[in-house]
N, C-alpha and C positions, 0 to 999 in steps of 0.2 A: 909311366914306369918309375919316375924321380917322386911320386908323390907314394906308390904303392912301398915303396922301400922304408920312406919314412914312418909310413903304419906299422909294419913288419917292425921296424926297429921299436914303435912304442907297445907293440903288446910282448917284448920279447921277457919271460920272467924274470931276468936279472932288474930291467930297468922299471916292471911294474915293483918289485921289493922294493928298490930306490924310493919308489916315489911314495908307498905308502908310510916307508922308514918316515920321509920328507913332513907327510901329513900326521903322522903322529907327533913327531918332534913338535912341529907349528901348534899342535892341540895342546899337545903338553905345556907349551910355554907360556901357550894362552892362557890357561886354566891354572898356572902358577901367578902370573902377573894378576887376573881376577882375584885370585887369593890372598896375594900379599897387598895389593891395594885395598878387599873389604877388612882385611885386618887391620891394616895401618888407621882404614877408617874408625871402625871400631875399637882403636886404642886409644884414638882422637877425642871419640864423642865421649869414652869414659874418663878422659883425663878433662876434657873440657867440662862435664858434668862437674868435676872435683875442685877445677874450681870457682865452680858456682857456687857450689854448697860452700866451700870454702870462705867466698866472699860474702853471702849471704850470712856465716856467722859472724864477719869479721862488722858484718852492717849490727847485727845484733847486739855485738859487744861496745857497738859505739854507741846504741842506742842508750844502753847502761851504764855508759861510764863520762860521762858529760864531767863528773864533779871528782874524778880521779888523778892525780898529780901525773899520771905518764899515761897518754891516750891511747884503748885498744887498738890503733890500728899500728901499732910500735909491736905488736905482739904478734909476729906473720910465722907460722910452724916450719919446723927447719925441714922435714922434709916436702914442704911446698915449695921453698923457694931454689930447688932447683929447676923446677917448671919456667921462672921467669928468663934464663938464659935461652929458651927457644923463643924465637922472634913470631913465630904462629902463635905459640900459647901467651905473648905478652899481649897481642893485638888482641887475643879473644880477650884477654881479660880490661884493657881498657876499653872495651866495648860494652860490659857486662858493666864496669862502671857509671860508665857515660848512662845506661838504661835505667841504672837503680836511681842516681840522680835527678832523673827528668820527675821523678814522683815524692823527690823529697826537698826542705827547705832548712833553712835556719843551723842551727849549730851543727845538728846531722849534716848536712850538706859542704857544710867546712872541712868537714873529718873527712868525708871523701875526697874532697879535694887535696886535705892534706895527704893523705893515701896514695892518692895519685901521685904526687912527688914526692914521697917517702920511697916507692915501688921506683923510681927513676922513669916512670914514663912521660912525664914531661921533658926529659931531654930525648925519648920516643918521635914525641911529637912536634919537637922544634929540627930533628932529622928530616922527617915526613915536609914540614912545611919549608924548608931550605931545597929543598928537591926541583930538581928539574921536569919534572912529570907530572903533567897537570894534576891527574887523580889522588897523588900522592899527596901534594900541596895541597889541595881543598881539602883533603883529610885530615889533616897537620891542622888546618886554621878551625875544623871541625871540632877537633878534642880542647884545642887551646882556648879557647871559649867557653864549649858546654864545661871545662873545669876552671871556668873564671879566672884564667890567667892574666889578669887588667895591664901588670906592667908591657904585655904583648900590643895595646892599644895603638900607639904612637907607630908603630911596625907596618898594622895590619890594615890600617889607614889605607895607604896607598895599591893596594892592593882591591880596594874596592872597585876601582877602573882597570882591571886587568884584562888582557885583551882576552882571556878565559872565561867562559861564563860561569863555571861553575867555581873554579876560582872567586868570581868578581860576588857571587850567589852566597859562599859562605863569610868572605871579609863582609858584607854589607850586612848580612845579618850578626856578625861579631860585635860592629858598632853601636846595631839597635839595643844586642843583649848586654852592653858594656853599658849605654848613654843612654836608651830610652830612646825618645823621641828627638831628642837633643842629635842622638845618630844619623837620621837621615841627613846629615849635613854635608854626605857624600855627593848629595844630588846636587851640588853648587858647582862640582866640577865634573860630574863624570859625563864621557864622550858615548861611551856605546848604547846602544841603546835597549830598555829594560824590558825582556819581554813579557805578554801577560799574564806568563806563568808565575816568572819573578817578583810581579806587580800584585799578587794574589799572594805569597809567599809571605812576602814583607806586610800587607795587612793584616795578615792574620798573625804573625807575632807582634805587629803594636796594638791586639785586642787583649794580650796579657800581660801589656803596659801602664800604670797608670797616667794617665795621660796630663800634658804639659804643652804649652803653647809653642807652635812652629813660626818664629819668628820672620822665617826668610821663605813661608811659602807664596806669597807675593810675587817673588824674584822665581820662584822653581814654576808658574803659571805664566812666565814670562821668558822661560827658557827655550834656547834653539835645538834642544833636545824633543825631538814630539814625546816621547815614551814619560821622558820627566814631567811635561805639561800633563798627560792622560794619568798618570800616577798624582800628581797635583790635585787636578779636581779630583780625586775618587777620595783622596785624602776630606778635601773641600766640601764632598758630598754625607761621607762617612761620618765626621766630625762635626757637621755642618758648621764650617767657618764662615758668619756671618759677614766678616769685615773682608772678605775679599770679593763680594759679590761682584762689584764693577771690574774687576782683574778674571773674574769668569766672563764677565759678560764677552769683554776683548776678544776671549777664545772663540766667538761665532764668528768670527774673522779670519780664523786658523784655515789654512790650505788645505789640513789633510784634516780628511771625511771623521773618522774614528775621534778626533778629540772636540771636534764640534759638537758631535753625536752626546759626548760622555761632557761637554759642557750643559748643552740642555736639559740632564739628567740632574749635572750639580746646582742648575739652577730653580730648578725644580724643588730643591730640598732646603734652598737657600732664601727664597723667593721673597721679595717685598712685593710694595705697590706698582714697581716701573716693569716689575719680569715682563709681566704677560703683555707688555706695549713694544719691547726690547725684541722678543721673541717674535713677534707678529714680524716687527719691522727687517726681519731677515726672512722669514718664513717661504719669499716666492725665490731667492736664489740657492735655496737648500736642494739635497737631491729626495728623492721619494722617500728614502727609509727615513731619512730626518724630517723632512715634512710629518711624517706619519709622527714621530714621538715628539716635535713641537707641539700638535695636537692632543695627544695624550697626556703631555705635562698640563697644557690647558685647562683640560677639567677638573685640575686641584686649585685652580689660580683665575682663571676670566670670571669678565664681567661684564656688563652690559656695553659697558667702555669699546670689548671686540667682536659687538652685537655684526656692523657691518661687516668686518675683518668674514664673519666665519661664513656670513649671508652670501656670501659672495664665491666663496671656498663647498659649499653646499653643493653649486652647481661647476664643480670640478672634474674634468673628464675622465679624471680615477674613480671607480667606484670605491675602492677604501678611502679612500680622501673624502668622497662625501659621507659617507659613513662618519668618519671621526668627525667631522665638522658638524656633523647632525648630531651622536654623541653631547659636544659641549653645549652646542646650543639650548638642547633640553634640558642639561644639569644646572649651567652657570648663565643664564639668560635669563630674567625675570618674567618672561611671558613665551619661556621657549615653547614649549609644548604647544601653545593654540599658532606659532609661528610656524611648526612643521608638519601641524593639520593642515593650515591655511594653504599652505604650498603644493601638500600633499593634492588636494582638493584641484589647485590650478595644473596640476602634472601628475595624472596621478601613478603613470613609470617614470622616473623608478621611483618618485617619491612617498607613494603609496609604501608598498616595498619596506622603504628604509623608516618610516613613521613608526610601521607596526613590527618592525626586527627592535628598534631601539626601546619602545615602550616594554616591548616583554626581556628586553637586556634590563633595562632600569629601574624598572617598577614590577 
């Protein structure tokens, strides 16, 4: 009965008018709010358009006026600059800087920067990087860089071991774009550890370095940082820093799996006479995937010197292990090949097998 009354009460037509008064009202507001947000949009993207164009001739006039007593960018149109009082349209537009930049050098590239601080966005970006909020601050140390602001150096230093990563991501590439290579000198003390996104990051901006001796990598291949040691060699392997070969060697000694791994690679690339004796003599407390690539460095480096070493690793109860080991012994063995008929011939599973996969691998 208590539920039938309630029906009655909702088709009664006073309270259906209610409701669809309700549901129009809600449509309407919707379909206002969608309106005035694609318009807001749409005033955005043509004031932002404006000043692109804007800045794009401001680039051209700098182009042309190198040898002029008062520098185009001192020439900013007066009804543009009330765009810069909104704190959206000044971020677009040191954004738009920072981009034009990345593609330009030399005196042009001054002028922007002077711009930059002509427009006051470097006291922008010294707000941004004073900031308590991580994203802010790595943005802050972002622009303050990509517009070479060097007296910032001594500042941003310590911020390279921020317990933030993304923070600690742009102070450390600050130093590289200030110092070169002379920057990774953060790695002397920094505690957290570098991951290998960040370790990939930072190589490929010292490939648009010229390059200069790291004094103190030595000391960073001998650091209690594992990430620093694995960044070390790759540095080690990249560069190939011949004099630190016996400071790589060390690292087969390392606890943790991944920098042993990335030693045998630097040694690899580093290699004298002693590698391929160095390597062997570790070879049986490795774990499988490192056995595997101690053998595949082999075949750029043995000799008849690791004729028994591999003889023996042949009849390994991994079959890629025999594999690899049959590999060097054909390549870097002076009589390999009539060595893994002969065996083939005394066993001929699986040595049969791996004789004729390697011969049509190699030959």
């Amino acid at each position: 009965m208590f539920h039938a009354d309630i029906f009655s009460n909702l088709i009664q037509p006073g309270y259906l008018n209610k409701l669809t008064i309700l549901f129009i009202c809600l449509n309407a507001f919707l379909i206002a709010a969608i309106f005035i947000y694609l318009r807001k949009k749409k005033r955005t993207h043509f004031i932002q358009r404006g000043i692109k164009k804007s800045i794009e001739l401001w680039i051209s006039k700098i182009l042309l006026s190198e040898d002029e007593t008062e520098p185009a960018y001192m020439h900013i149109p007066s009804k543009f600059q009330k765009h810069f009082r909104d704190k959206t349209k000044r971020e677009f537009t040191v954004n738009q800087l920072i981009d034009i930049k990345k593609n330009l050098s030399g005196k042009i590239a001054e002028n922007i920067n002077h711009l930059y601080e002509h427009l006051g966005f470097r006291r922008d970006s010294l707000v941004k990087f004073q900031s308590n909020i991580w994203n802010r601050r790595a943005k802050g140390i972002h622009e303050l860089y990509m517009m070479d602001q060097k007296n910032m150096l001594p500042v941003l230093y310590k911020y390279t071991n921020s317990n933030n990563q993304y923070v600690r991501m742009e102070a450390q590439a600050a130093l590289i774009h200030f110092s070169g290579f002379e920057g990774l000198s953060f790695l002397d003390n920094i505690d957290h550890p570098i991951s290998e996104w960040e370790q990939l990051k930072i190589l490929e901006q010292l490939k648009l370095i010229d390059f200069t001796e790291m004094k103190n990598l030595g000391r960073w291949l001998r650091s209690q940082n594992f990430s620093v040691v694995l960044l070390a060699l790759k540095l080690a392997e990249v560069y190939q820093e011949f004099q630190v070969h016996d400071d790589v060697a060390e690292c087969l000694q390392h606890k943790d799996e991944k920098v042993r791994s990335q030693a045998i690679i630097t040694l690899s690339r580093i290699a004298n006479e002693y590698t391929s004796s160095i390597l062997v003599q570790y070879y049986s407390n490795e774990t499988l995937a490192n056995r595997q690539q101690i053998l595949k460095c082999l075949m750029n480096m043995a000799s008849d010197n690791e004729k028994d070493f591999l003889v023996t690793h042949l009849h390994d109860e991994n079959d890629s292990l025999k594999l690899a080991a049959a590999r060097v012994i054909a390549k870097c063995c002076s009589n390999g090949w009539e060595m893994l008929k002969e065996i083939a011939k005394e066993q001929p599973h699986p040595y049969s097998e791996i004789y004729f996969h390697v011969k049509n691998e190699l030959q």
